[in-house]
Each structure stands twice: as C-alpha cells, then as structure tokens.
C-alpha positions in Angstrom: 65.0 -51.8 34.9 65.1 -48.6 32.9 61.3 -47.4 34.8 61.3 -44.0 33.4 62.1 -45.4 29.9 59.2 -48.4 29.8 57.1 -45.8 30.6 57.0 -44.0 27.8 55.6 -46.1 25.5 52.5 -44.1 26.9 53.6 -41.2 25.0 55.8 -42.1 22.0 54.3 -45.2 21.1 55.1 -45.7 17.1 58.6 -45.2 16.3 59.2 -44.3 12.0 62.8 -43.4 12.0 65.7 -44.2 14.5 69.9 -44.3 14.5 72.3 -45.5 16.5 76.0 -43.9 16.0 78.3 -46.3 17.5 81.1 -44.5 19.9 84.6 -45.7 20.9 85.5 -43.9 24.0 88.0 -45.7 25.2 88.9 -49.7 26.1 86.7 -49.4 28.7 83.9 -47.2 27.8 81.9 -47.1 24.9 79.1 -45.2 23.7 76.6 -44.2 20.9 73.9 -41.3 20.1 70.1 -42.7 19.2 68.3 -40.6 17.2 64.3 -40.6 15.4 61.2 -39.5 14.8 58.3 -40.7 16.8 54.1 -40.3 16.1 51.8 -40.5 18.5 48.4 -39.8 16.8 48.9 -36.2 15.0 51.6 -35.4 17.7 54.8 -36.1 16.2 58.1 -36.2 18.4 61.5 -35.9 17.8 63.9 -37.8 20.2 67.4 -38.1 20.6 69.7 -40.2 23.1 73.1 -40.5 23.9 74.3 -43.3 25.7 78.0 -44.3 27.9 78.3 -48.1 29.1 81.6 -49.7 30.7 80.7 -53.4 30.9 83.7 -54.4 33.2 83.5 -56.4 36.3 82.4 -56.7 39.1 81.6 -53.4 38.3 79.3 -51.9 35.1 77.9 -48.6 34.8 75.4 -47.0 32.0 74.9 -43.6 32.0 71.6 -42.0 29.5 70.8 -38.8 28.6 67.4 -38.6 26.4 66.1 -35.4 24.9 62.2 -35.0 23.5 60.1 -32.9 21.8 56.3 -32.9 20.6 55.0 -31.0 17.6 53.9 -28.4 20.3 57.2 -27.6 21.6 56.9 -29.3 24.6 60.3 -30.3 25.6 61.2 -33.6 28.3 64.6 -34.0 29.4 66.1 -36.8 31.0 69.5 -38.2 33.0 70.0 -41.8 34.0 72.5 -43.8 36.1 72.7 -47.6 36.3 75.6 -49.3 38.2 75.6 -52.8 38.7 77.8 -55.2 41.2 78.9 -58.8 40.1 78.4 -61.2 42.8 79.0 -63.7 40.5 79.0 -64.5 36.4 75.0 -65.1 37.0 73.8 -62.4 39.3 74.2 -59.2 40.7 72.7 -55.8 42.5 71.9 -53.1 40.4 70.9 -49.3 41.3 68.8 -47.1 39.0 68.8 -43.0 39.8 67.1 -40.6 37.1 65.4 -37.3 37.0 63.2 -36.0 34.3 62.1 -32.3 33.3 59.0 -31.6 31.5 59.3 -27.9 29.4 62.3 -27.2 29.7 65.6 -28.2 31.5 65.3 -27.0 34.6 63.9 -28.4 38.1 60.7 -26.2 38.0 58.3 -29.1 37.0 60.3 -32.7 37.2 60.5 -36.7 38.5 63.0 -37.9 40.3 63.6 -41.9 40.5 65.7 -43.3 43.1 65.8 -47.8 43.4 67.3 -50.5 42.7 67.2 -54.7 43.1 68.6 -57.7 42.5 69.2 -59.5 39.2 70.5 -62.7 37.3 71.7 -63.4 33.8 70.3 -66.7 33.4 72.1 -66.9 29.7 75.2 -64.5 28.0 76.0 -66.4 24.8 76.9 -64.8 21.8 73.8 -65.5 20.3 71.6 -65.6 23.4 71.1 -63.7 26.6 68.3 -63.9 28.9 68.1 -62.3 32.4 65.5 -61.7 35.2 65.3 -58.3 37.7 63.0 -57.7 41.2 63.5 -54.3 42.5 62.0 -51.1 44.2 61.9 -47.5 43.2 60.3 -44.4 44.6 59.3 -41.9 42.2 58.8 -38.1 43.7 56.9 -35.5 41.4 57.4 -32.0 41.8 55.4 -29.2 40.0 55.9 -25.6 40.5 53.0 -23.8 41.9 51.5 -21.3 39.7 48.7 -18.5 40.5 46.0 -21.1 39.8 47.6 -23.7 41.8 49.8 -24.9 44.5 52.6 -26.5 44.2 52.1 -30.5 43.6 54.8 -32.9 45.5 53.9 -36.4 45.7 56.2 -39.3 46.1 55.1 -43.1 45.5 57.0 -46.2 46.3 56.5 -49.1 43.6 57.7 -52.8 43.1 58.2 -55.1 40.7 60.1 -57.2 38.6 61.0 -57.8 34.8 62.6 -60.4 32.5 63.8 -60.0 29.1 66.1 -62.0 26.6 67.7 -61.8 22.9 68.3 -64.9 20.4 70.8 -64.5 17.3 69.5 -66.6 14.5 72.1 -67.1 11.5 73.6 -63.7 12.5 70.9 -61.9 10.2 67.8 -61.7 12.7 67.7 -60.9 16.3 64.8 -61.2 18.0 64.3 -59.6 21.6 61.8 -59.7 23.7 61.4 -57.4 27.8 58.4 -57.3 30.1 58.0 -55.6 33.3 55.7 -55.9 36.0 55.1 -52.8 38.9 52.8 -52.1 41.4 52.6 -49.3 44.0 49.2 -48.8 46.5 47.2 -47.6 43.9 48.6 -48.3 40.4 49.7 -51.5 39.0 51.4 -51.1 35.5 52.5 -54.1 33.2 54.4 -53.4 30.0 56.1 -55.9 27.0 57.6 -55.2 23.7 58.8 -58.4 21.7 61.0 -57.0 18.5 62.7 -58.6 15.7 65.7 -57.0 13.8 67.3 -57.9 10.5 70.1 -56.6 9.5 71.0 -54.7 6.8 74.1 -53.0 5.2 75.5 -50.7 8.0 73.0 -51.5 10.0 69.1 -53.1 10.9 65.8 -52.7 10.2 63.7 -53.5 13.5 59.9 -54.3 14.1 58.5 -54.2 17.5 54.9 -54.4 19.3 54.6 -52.7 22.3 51.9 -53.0 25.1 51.3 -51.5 28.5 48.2 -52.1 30.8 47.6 -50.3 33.8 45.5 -50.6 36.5 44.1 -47.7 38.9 42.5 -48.8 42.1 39.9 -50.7 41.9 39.0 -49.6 38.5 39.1 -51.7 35.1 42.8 -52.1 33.8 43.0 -49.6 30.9 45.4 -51.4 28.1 47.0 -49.9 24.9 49.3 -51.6 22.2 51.4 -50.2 19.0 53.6 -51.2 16.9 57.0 -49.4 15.7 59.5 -49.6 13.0 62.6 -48.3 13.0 66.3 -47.7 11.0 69.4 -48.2 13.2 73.0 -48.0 12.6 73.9 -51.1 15.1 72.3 -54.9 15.0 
C-alpha cells in the first residue's frame, strides 16, 4: 500500500520535472532510477528513486530506495520492501516493511513501518488493471533526545484499505487513478491522486491531482489538494 510514500504528498506536493531510467537486471528482475524536482511553496526539493521489482509467481517482491532534499538541506532517506504471495491469479497477501531518516542517513531521528494485508487484482489486461488492498501497519517514531528535550518514541497502529486501477486508451494515454483510506485512534487520513499520461517520444508527459484530508480527533478534517506535472522516460 506504499503508506510512507502516499504520505508525502504532504510535503512534496507539485512535481515540475521527473525521469524514469528503465533497468534490465536480469530475466527476472528489473529495475529503474526516478528522478525530479519538486516545489512546495518556496521550498523546492530534489528527489531521486531507484526501484528493483521481480513480478514472478506465486512470489513478487519490490524493493525502493528514495532519496530527498529541501532547499534547506534537509535530507529524508528511505528503504522499502514489498513481497507478495499468489494465492491465486486474483488475490494475494502482501507485506510492507520501511524505515525513513530525517537529516541524514542514520537511525538518530527516523520511522519505522512494519504491516501488511490482503489484496485482489480484480482486472490485469494489457490495457487495464484494477486492484483493491485492506491491511494494517504500525508506525514507530524515534527522535534523539537533545539538551532541550527527551527523547520522543511513539508507536501507532493504523488500518485501512485502498483501491486503484489504470486504462490504456489507443496506446497514447494512460490514465491511472489510487486512493487510500487509514485510520488509527486519533488520526484518520484519506488520500487520491487520479493522473493521465500521454506519451511522447522516448517517453510521457503526465498530469496528476493529488488530495489528502486528514482528520485529528475530534477536530475538523484539515484537506489540501495540488496538482503536478511531470517528464518521464517510461509510459
């Protein structure tokens, strides 16, 4: 369900300039470096991802690393692991482990993200896909304690679910469209991004609008949407 990623459309929420490099690693394996430049307000970021996927059955596995950094210097760092198990061509289990640095890479100030659920893959055309996820993840937060402060360990349980598709028209435009749903004792988030790519030589051009309300307590849901744009070198 990619939590730690849906998440931060709260930070890096328009997108000008992105790449994909595709990667043959082997028959098995393939993989691909994303690249861009992201604004948020007068904080630009820089990101960069490199991604590993084996697709075989019953047995997949996607492996992320994702570097970024603000206009300030501040640096995030993050490593993800998602295996999946094949019950069947339709559905299947799926675990989701990450961890996430904030200044630098090291384990002084960091997230950890342990879960995973239960999926199916209602659709897997060539031109169509469409699945739907439930699933549960705890998220622990460590920050270093400083001489104005103690050290800050908190760990909250969330659950949720989240559906998302793509449709191939005429091999030209791909349109593609997630939304998740997770709630924990005292936050309730809910995020969507429909997008629409067209391709272009050696790769697409992509549109998307993003939105993400969330919901503390008992208080009024706080709700924020953007659009991005972006250059890729994959459709």
């Amino acid at each position: 369900m990619n939590v730690f990623k849906r998440s931060a459309f709260l930070y890096a929420p328009i997108t000008l300039l992105s790449m994909a490099l595709p990667l043959s690693v082997s028959a098995d394996w393939t993989g691909g470096v994303e690249g861009g430049t992201v604004l948020d307000g007068d904080n630009p970021t820089t990101s960069l991802e490199f991604i590993l996927k084996n697709l075989d059955r019953p047995f997949s596995h996607e492996f992320n690393a994702q570097w970024l950094s603000d206009s300030e210097g501040f640096d995030t760092y993050e490593l993800s692991y998602e295996p999946k198990y094949w019950f069947s061509d339709m559905t299947y289990a799926f675990g989701e482990g990450a961890i996430k640095t904030f200044g630098s890479a090291s384990l002084d100030n960091y997230q950890r993200l342990v879960g995973g659920g239960l999926g199916i893959e209602l659709i897997n055309t060539e031109t169509q896909n469409l699945f739907a996820e439930v699933g549960a993840f705890q998220v622990t937060s460590i920050v270093a304690a400083t001489e104005f402060a103690p050290e800050f360990n908190e760990s909250v349980v969330s659950s949720g679910f989240a559906v998302g598709g793509t449709q191939l028209i005429s091999d030209l435009i791909k349109l593609e469209v997630d939304a998740e749903f997770l709630s924990s004792d005292n936050l309730d988030v809910s995020t969507a991004e429909a997008g629409i790519s067209v391709r272009i030589p050696n790769g697409a051009l992509k549109y998307s609008f993003n939105y993400i309300s969330s919901t503390l307590g008992e208080q009024e849901p706080v709700e924020n949407s953007t659009s991005s744009i972006s250059v890729k070198y994959d459709f």
